[in-house]
C-alpha positions as CSV (number, residue, x, y, z in Angstrom):
1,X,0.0,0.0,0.0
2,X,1.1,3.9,-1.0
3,X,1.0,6.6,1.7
4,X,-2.0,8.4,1.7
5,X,-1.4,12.3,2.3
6,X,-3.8,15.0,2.5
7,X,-4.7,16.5,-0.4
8,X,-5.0,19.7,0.1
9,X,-1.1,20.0,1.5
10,X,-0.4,17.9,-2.1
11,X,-2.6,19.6,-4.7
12,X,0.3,19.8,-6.9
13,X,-0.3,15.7,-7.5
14,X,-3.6,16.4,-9.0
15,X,-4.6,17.9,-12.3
16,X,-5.5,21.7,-12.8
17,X,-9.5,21.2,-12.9
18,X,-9.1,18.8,-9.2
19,X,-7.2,21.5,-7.6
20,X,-9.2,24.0,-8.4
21,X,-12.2,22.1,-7.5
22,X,-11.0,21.2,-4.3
23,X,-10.0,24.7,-3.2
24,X,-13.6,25.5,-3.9
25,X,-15.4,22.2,-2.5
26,X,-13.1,23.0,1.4
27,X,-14.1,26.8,0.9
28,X,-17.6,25.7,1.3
29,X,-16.8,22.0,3.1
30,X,-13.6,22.9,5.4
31,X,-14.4,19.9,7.4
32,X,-15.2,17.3,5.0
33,X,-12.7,18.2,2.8
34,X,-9.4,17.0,5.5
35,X,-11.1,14.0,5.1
36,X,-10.1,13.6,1.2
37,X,-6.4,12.2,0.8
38,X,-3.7,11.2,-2.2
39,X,-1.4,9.3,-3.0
40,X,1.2,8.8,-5.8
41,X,1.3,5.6,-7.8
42,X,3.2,4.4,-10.8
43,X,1.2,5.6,-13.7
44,X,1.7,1.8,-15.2
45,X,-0.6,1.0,-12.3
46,X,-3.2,3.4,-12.4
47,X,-5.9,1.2,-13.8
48,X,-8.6,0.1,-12.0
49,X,-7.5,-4.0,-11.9
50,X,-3.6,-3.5,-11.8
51,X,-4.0,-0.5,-8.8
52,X,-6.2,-3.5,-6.5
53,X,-3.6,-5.9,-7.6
54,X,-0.4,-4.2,-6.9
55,X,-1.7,-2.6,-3.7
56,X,-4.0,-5.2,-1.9
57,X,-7.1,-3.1,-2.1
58,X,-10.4,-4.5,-2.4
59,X,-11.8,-4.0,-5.6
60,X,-15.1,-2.4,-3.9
61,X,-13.0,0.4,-2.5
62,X,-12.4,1.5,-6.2
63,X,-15.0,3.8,-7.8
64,X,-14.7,4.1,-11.6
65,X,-15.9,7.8,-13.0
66,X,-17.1,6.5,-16.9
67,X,-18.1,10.2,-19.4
68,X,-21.6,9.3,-20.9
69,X,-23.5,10.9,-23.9
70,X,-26.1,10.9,-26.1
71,X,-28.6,13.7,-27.7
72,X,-32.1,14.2,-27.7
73,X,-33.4,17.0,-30.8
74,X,-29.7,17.3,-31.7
75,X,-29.1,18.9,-28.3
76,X,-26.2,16.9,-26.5
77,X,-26.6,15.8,-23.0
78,X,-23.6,14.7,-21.1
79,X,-22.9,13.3,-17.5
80,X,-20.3,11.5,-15.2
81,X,-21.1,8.1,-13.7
82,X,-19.2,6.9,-10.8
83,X,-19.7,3.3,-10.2
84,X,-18.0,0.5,-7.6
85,X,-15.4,-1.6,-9.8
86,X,-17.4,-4.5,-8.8
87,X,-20.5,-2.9,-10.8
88,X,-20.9,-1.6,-14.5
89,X,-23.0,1.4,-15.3
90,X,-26.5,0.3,-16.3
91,X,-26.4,2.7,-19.6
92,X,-28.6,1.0,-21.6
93,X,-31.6,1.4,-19.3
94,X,-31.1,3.3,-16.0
95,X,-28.3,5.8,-17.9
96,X,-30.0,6.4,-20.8
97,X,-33.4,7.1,-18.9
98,X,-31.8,9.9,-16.6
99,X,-29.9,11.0,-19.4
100,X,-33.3,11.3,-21.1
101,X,-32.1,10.4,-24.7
102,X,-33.2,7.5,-27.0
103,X,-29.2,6.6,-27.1
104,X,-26.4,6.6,-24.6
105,X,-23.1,5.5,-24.7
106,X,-19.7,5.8,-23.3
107,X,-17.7,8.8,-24.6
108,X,-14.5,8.2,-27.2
109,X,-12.1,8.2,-24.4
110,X,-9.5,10.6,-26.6
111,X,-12.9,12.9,-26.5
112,X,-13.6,12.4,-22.8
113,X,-9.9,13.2,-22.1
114,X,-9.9,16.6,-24.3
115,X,-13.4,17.8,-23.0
116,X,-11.9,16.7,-19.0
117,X,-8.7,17.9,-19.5
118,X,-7.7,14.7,-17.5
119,X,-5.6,12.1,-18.3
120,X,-7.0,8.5,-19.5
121,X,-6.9,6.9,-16.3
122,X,-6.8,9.6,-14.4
123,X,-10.5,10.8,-15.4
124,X,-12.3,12.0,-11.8
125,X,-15.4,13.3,-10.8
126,X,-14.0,16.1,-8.8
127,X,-13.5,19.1,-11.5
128,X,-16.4,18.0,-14.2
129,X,-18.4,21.0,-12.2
130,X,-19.6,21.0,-16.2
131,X,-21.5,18.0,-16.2
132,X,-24.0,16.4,-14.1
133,X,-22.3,14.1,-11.7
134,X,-24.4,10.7,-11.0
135,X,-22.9,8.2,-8.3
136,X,-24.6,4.8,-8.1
137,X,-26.4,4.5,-4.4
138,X,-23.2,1.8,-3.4
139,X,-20.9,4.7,-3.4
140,X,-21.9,6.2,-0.5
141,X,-21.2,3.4,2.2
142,X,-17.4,3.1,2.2
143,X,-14.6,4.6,1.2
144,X,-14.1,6.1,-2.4
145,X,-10.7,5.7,-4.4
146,X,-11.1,7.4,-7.5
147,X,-8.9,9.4,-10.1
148,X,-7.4,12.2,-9.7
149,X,-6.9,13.5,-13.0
150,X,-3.5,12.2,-13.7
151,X,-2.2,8.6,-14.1
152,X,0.7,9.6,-11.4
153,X,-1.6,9.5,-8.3
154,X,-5.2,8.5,-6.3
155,X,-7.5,10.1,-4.4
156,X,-8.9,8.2,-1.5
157,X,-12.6,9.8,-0.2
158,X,-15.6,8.7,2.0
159,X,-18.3,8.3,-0.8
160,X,-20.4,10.4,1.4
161,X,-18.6,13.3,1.0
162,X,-17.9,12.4,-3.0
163,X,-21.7,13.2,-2.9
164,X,-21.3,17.0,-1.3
165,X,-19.4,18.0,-4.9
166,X,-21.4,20.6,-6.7
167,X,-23.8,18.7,-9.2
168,X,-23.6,15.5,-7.8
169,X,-26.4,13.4,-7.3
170,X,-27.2,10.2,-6.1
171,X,-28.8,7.5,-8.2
172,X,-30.6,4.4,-7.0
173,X,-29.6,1.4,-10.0
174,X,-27.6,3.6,-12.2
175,X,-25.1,0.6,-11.7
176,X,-25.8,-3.4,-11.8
177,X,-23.4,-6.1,-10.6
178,X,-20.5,-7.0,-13.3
C-alpha cells in the first residue's frame, strides 16, 4: 500500500481542474474536505484491476468515474457516472433514462480526455463542475478511491462526501453487478 497524504497540503499531485475544484469544495466544506487524501502511484498501475492488484485493495473500494453521452433533438446531453469496480453502469436502461435520450453511450475516451482535460486513467469526478455528476447508491457506504486527473496519483474519499461535490447526485440502480 502507497501513503496516503492529504490533499490539500499535495494539490500539486492532481490535475489543474481537481485542484481547483477542491479549493472550492473546502471553501464551502472545510471539514469534510481533510477527510479527502492522495497518494502517488506508478502511472503503469493506475488502472482500475492492476492498482487493487499491486496494492491489496479490495476492488469495492475502487469507484470508476465513466463520461456518458447521447442527444435528444440534436441537443447533446452529457454526465459522469461513478460506479463501484465490482458494478458496470446500467447505460442502456437506468443511464439512458436519466440522461433522457433515446441513445447513450460511453464517450471516445481521446474525447472524454480533451473535453476533461484529465488524463485517461486519471479521469475523476472532482472538476467536471460542467456536467451532471451521477454516483450509483453503493458509493456512499465506504470509502471512495477514484482518479485524480493524472495517471501519477489516487484520491482516496468517503463516498459520502464524494456526494457534497457541486452537481452531484445520487442514483438508486444507475449501476448493476458485473
Amino acid at each position: 500500500m502507497t501513503a496516503w497524504k492529504p490533499v490539500l497540503d499535495n494539490l500539486n499531485l492532481v490535475a489543474k481542474p481537481v485542484a481547483e475544484a477542491l479549493r472550492a469544495f473546502t471553501a464551502q466544506h472545510p471539514e469534510e474536505a481533510k477527510q479527502i487524501l492522495v497518494a502517488e502511484i506508478d502511472p503503469e498501475h493506475a488502472d482500475t484491476e492492476a492498482m487493487t492488484s499491486l496494492w491489496g485493495t479490495d476492488l469495492f473500494d475502487s469507484v470508476n468515474c465513466v463520461v456518458v453521452s447521447g442527444k435528444r433533438s440534436g441537443v447533446e446531453k452529457v454526465a459522469a457516472c461513478c460506479i463501484r469496480a465490482t458494478t458496470r453502469a446500467d447505460v442502456n436502461h437506468a443511464v439512458k433514462k436519466k440522461l433522457d435520450v433515446r441513445k447513450c453511450s460511453f464517450m471516445p475516451m481521446d474525447e472524454a480526455v480533451e473535453r476533461t482535460d484529465m488524463a485517461h486513467g486519471g479521469i475523476t469526478p472532482i472538476g467536471l463542475g460542467q456536467w451532471p455528476i451521477w454516483l450509483d447508491t453503493r458509493v456512499l457506504g465506504a470509502t471512495a478511491i477514484i482518479g485524480s486527473g493524472l495517471r501519477s496519483s489516487k484520491i482516496s474519499l468517503p463516498g459520502s462526501v464524494l456526494a457534497l461535490f457541486p452537481n452531484t447526485e445520487v442514483v438508486e440502480g444507475l449501476a448493476v453487478k458485473a
